[in-house]
ZAMIRO-996387 format. One record per residue: residue number from 1; x, y, z of N, C-alpha, C in turn. Coordinates in steps of 0.001 Angstrom, whole numbers. Example, Ala and Ser with C-alpha at 12.3 -4.5 7.8 and 13.67 -1.06 7.14 Angstrom:
BEGIN
+-----+---------+---------+---------+---------+---------+---------+---------+---------+---------+
: pos :    n.c1 :    n.c2 :    n.c3 :   ca.c1 :   ca.c2 :   ca.c3 :    c.c1 :    c.c2 :    c.c3 :
+-----+---------+---------+---------+---------+---------+---------+---------+---------+---------+
:   1 :   13190 :   -5690 :    7800 :   12300 :   -4500 :    7800 :   13200 :   -3300 :    7800 :
:   2 :   12850 :   -2250 :    7080 :   13670 :   -1060 :    7140 :   12900 :      30 :    7870 :
+-----+---------+---------+---------+---------+---------+---------+---------+---------+---------+
***
This chain:
BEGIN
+-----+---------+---------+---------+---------+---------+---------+---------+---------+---------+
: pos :    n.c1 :    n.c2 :    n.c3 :   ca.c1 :   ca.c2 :   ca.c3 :    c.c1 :    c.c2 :    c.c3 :
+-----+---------+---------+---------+---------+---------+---------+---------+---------+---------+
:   1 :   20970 :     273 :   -5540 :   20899 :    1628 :   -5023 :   22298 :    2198 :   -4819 :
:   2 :   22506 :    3234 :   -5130 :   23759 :    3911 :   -4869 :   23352 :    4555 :   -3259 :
:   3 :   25070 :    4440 :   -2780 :   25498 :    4556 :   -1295 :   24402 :    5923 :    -662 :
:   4 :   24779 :    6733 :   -1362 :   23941 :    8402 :   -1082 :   22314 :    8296 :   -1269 :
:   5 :   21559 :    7452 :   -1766 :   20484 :    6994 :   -1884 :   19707 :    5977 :    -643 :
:   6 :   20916 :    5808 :     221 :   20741 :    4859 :    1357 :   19916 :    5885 :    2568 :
:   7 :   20700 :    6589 :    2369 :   20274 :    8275 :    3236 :   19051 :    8361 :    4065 :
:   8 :   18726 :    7989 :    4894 :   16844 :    8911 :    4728 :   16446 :    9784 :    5756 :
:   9 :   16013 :   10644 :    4636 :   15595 :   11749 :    4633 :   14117 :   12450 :    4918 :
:  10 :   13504 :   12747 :    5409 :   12199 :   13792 :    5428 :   11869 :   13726 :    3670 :
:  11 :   12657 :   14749 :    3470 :   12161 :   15321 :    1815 :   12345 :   13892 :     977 :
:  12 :   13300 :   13172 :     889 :   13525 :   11892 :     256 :   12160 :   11055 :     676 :
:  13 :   12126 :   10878 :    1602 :   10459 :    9907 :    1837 :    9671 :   10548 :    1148 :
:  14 :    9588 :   11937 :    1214 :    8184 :   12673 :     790 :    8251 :   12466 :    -603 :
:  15 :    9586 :   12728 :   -1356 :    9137 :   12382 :   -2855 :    8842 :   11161 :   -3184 :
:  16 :    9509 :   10236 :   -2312 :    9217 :    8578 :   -3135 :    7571 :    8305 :   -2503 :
:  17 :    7132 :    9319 :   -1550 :    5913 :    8819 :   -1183 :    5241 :    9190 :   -2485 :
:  18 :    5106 :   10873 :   -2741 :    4760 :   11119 :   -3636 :    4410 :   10549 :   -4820 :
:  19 :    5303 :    9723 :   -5668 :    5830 :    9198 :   -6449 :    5059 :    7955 :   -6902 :
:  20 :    4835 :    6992 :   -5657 :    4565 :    5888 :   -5152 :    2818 :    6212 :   -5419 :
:  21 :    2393 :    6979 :   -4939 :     985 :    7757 :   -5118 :     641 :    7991 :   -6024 :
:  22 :    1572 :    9182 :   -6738 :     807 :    9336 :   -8044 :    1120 :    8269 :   -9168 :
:  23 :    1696 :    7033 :   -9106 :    1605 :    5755 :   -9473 :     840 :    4605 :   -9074 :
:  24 :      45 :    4753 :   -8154 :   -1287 :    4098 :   -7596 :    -516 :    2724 :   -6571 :
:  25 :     863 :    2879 :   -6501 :    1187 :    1508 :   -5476 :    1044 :    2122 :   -4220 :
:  26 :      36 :    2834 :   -3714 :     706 :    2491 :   -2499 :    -812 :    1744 :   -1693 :
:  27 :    -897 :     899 :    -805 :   -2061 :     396 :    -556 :   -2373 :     788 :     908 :
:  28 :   -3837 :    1222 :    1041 :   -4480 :    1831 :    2305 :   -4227 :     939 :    3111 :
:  29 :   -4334 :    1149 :    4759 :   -4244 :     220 :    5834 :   -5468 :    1140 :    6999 :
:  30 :   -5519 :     -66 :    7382 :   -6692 :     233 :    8724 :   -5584 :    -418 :   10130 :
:  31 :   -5253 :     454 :   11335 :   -4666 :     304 :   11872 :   -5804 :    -169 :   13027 :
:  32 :   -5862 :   -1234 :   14577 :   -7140 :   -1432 :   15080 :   -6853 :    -726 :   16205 :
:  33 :   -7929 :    -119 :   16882 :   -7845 :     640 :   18202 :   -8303 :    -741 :   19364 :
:  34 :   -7890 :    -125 :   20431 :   -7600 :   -1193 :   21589 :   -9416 :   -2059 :   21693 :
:  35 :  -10660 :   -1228 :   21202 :  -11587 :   -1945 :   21611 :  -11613 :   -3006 :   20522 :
:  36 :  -10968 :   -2765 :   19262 :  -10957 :   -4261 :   18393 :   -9943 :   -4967 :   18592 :
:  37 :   -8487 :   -4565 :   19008 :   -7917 :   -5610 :   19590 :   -8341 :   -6587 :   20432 :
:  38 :   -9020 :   -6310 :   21426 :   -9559 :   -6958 :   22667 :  -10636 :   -7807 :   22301 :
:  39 :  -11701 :   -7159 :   20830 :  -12770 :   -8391 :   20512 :  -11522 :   -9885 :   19594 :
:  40 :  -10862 :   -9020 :   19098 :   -9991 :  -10462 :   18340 :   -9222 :  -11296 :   19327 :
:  41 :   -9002 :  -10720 :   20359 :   -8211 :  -11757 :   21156 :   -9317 :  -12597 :   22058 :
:  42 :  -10550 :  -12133 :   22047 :  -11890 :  -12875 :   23086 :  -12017 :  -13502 :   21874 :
:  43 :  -12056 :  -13338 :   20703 :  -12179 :  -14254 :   19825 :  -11311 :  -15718 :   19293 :
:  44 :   -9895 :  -15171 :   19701 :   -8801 :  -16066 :   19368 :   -8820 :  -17295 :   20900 :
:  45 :   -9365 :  -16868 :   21982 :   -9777 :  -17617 :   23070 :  -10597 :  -18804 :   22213 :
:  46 :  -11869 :  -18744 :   21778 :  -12651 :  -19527 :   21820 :  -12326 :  -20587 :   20427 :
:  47 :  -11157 :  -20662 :   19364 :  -10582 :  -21411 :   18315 :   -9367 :  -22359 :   18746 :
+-----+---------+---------+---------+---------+---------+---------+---------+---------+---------+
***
């Protein structure tokens, strides 16, 4: 990467997001809200 490419930027994310998208890498995520945190850790109790 060149030095000026190190940069980041708003618009710079947005194009490589872009980019990244309309090239199919980018992969979905499911982030967990606190009531599934709390079943995985009553779960991680009983292993």
């Amino acid at each position: 990467m060149k030095a000026g490419a190190r940069v980041k930027t708003d618009r710079r994310d947005a194009v490589m997001l872009a980019k990244l998208h309309g090239a199919g890498e980018l992969t979905a995520v499911w982030v967990a809200d606190a009531a599934h945190e709390a079943m995985r850790d009553t779960g991680r109790r009983f292993i």
